[in-house]
N, C-alpha and C positions, 0 to 999 in steps of 0.2 A: 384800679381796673378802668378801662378805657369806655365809655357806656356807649358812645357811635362817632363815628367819622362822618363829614359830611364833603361832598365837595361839590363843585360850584359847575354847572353846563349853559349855554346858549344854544343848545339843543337836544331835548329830552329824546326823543326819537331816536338820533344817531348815535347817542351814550345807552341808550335802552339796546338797542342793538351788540355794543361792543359788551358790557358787562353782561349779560345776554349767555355772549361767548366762553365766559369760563365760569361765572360765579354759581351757577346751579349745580354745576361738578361740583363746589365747593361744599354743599349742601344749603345754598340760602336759597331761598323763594323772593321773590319782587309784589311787592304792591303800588301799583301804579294811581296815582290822582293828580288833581289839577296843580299840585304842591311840588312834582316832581315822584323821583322812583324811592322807594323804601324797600331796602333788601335786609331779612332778616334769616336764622337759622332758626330750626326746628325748635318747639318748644313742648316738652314731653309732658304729659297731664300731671300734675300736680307739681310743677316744678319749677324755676325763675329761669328768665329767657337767657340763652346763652350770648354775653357779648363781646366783642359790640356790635350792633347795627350800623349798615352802611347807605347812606340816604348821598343818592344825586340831585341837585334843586337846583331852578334857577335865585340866583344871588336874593337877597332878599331888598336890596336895595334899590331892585332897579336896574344897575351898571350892567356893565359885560363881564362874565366870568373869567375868570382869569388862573394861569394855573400859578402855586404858591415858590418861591422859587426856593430850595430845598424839602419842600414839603413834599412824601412819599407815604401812600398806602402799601399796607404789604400784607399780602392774603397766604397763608400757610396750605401747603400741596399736602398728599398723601405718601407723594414718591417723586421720586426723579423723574419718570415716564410721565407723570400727569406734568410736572413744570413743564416740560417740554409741549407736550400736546394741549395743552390750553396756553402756554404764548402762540403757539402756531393757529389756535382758533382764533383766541385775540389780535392776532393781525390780519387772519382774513375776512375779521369785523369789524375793522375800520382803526385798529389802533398803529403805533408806531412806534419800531423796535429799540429801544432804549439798551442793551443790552440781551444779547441773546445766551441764551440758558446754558449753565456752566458753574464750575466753582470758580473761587475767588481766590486770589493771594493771599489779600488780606483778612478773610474772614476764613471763620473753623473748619477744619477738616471733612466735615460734613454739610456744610452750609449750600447748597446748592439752588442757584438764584437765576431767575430772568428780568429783566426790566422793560417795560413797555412807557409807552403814553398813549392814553385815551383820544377821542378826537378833540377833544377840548385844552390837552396840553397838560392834564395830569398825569403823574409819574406813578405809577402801581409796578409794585414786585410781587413775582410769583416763588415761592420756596418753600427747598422741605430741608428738613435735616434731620432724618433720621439715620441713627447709629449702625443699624442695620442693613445699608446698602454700601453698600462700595464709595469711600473714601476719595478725594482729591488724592493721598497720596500712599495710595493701594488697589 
């Protein structure tokens, strides 16, 4: 199991802004400090935290952040209607369309995907693939 992703900004503000844009739909909350944003999901009383946590920082070394190159985040939708409507929040939060929402050739019949990048040049996917909804090829 994955315990949290982290990725790297040279501006908290403007990446607080973009993830802002769809990840509370997602069901995370943001705790903000000097460290950078910490987004987590709900954590039911008496229960272990559901993960992984997703933390935005600047780099810890200092450098400039940088985005990884094949490296993608990828956040699970409810339906095909939210992929849709939170890419289209995410890019009028300052992100940049990497792929606009749709199915894929090469991936499952239900797989249904958008790709973006953050202001910082990270690559985040939005998807759902439930069985449920109407098929690529039905």
């Amino acid at each position: 199991m994955i315990g949290y992703v982290c990725v790297g900004s040279n501006d908290i503000p403007r990446a607080k802004r973009f993830y802002a844009a769809f990840l509370p739909a997602l069901g995370y909350s943001v705790k903000e400090g000097p460290e950078g944003l910490s987004y987590a999901l709900p954590v039911p009383d008496g229960q272990r935290p559901l993960l992984p946590d997703f933390y935005v920082k600047p780099p810890f070394n200092d450098e400039v952040a940088s985005a990884g190159n094949g490296t993608m985040v990828a956040f699970e939708a409810t339906s095909q209607v939210q992929v849709r409507t939170l890419h289209a929040a995410a890019l009028a939060a300052g992100g940049t369309n990497e792929g606009l929402p749709g199915f894929r050739p090469n991936y499952g019949p239900h797989f249904y995907v958008s790709y973006l990048r953050d202001p910082d040049g990270n690559k985040i996917a939005i998807f759902s693939s439930d069985p449920n909804e109407a098929g690529r090829d039905g």
